[in-house]
N, C-alpha and C positions, 0 to 999 in steps of 0.2 A: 857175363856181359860180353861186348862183341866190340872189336876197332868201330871208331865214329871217324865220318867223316865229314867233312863241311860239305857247303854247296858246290862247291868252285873244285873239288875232288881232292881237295887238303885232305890229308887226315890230321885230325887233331889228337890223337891216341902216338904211342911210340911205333917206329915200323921196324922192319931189316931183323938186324941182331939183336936188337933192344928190345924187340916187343914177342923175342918166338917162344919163350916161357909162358907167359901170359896167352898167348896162343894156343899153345898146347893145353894150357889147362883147362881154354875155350873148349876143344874138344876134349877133354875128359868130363865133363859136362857134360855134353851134349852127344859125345860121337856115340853112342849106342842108338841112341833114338834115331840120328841120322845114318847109320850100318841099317838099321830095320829100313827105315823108309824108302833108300834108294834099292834093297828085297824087291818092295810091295812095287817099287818102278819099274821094276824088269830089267835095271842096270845089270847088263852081260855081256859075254863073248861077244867081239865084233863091230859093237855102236862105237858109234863115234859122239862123244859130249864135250860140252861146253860150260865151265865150271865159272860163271861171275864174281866178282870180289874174291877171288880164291885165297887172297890176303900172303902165307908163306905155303901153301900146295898142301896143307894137309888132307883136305876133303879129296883135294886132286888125286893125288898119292894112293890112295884108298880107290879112286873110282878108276883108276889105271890100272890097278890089280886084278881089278873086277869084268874089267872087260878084255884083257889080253887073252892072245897073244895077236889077233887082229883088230882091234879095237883100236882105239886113238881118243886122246883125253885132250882140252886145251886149255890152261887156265887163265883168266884173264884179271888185272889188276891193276889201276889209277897210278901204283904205287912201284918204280922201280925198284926201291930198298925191300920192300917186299917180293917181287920178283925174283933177287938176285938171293935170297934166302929161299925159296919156292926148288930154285934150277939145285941149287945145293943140296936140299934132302932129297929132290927126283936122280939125282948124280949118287947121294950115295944110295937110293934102294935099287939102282941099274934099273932105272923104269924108262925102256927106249920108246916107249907107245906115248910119252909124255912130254908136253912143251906147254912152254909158257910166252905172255906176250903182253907188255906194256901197252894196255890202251883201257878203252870204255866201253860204255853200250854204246856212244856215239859212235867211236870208230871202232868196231870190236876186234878188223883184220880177219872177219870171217864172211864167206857166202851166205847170202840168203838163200834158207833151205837145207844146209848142209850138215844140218847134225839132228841125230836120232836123239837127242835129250840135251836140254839145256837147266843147268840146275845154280841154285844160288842160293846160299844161307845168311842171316844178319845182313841182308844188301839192301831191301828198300825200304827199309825202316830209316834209313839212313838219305834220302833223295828226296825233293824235292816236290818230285812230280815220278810216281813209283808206275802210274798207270800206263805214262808213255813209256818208262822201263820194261813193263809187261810186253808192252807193243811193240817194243824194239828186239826182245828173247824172243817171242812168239813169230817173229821174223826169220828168224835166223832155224827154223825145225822144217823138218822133212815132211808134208803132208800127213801121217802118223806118226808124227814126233811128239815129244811128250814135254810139258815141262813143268820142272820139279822144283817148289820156291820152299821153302821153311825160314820162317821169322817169327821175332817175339813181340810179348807181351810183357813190358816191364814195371806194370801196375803189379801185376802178378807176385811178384816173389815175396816172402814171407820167411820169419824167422820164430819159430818156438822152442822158450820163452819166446814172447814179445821184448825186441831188445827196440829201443827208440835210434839208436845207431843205424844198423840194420836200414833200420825205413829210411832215414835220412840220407843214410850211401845210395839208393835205388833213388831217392827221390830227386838228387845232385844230375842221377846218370838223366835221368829221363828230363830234366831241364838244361841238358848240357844237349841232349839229342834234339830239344826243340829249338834251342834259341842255334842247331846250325840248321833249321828248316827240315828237319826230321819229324819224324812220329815214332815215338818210341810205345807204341800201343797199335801198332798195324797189324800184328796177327788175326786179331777177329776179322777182318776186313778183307783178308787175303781171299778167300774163296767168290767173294762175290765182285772183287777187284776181277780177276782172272777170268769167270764167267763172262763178265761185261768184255772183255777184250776176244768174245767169239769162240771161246774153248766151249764142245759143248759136253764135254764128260768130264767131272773133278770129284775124285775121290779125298777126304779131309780127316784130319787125325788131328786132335790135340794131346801133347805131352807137357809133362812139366817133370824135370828131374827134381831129386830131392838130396841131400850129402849131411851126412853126420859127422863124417871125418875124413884125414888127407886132405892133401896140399890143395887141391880144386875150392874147398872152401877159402881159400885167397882171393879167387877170381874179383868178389865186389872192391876187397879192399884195393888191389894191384892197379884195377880197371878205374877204380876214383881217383888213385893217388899220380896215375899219368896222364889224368885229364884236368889237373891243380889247374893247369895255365890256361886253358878254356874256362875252367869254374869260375876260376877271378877275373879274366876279361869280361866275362860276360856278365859281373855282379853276383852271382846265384851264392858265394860263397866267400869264406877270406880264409887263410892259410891256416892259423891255429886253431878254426874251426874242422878243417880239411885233418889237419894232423890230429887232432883230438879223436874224429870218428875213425881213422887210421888204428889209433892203437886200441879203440874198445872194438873192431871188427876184428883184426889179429885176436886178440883176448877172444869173443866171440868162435872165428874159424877155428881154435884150438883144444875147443871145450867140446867134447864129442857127446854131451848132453844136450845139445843145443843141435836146431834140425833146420838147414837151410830149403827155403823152396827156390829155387833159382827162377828164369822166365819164363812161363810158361810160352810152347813152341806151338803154333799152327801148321801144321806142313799140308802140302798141297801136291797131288798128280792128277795133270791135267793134260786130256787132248783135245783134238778138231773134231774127230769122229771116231 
């Protein structure tokens, strides 16, 4: 599962300090699938990107590596708490090609035109209105700029056995992602989302990772149990229902018989020409 965030660019998920465990195991997760994709992007030496929701700079981290030692990376995030966790791991891997910058799509603090790839993971699953987000990233590329969205599908994920748990933790998330004016099922959508905003080449991949065992099998139960206080505001749930699926998910993540499908991802590389 992925930070949510409301309309208004709350997040309703924990940020900063509090939420960079649960983060990281976001990308254990998923970070293989996203290392392949930004490959097939031609993310290297020299581009300069533009990294959306970048949450605490992990994907950043990674794509500053990848294009040093003239490349330049920028990550951008709603979230100052998140930010100032983002400057802290770029601080300690000495990634000088790398900065960060409290804003939005609305004010990104960036030129239009000025970056060779704009990339964004779990971001517009989460908005509103994802297509004038499209239009605001596709703003911001270099006539052969490329941009590179990956988001999920969180009807998707599965648990064999059949645990009723399980479905119920995915089913909380995906009503927690609606009632903030989310779609927590935009992946399929993504390709022809992007098309319609003028890209006329999109290459598409679907992934769905899978985990048997290790800490990553946490992710659903970590990602429900700090979205409590959105659950119950919004009716979808009440706490000892919350704590109940708590402890058979635990049970569940620790039984390495049991085979999580996590959500299945869309990703997309798309240009103008």
């Amino acid at each position: 599962m992925s930070v949510n965030r409301s309309t208004d660019g709350r997040y309703v998920l924990a940020t900063g300090d509090e939420a960079e465990r649960r983060l990281e195991l976001v990308d254990a997760v998923h970070g293989r699938d996203t290392a392949s994709l930004l490959e097939r992007a031609g993310v290297g030496p020299g581009l300069r990107v533009a990294d959306f929701g970048c949450g605490i700079g992990v994907v950043s981290c990674a794509i500053a590596e990848l294009v040093e030692p003239a490349g330049e990376v920028i990550g951008i995030d709603i979230s100052p708490e998140q930010i100032a966790v983002a400057e802290r791991r770029s601080r300690d891997r000495r990634l000088a090609n790398l900065r960060f910058i409290t804003g939005s799509l609305e004010e990104p603090g960036l030129e239009p035109g000025s970056c060779d790839i704009v990339y964004a993971r779990f971001l517009l699953m989460h908005l509103q209105n994802p297509r004038d987000a499209i239009r605001r990233m596709a703003s911001l590329l270099t006539p052969t700029g490329r941009l590179v969205i990956e988001d999920g599908d969180f009807s998707a994920p599965y648990c064999i056995p059949l645990a009723s748990a399980f479905d119920r933790c995915f089913e909380l998330y995906r009503g927690a992602v609606s009632a903030m004016g989310g779609n927590p099922r935009i992946g399929p959508d993504l390709p022809m989302m992007v098309m319609d905003e003028g890209f006329s080449w999109c290459a598409v991949s679907v992934v769905q990772p899978t985990l048997r065992e290790g800490e990553a099998k946490r992710l659903p139960e970590w990602t429900m149990l700090e979205a409590r206080e959105t659950l119950v505001h919004a009716g979808l749930a009440i706490d000892s229902e919350i704590d109940a699926i708590a402890v058979e998910m635990e049970r569940l993540a620790l039984d390495s018989t049991t085979k999580f499908g996590m959500a299945e991802m869309t990703q997309v590389c798309a240009t103008r020409r």
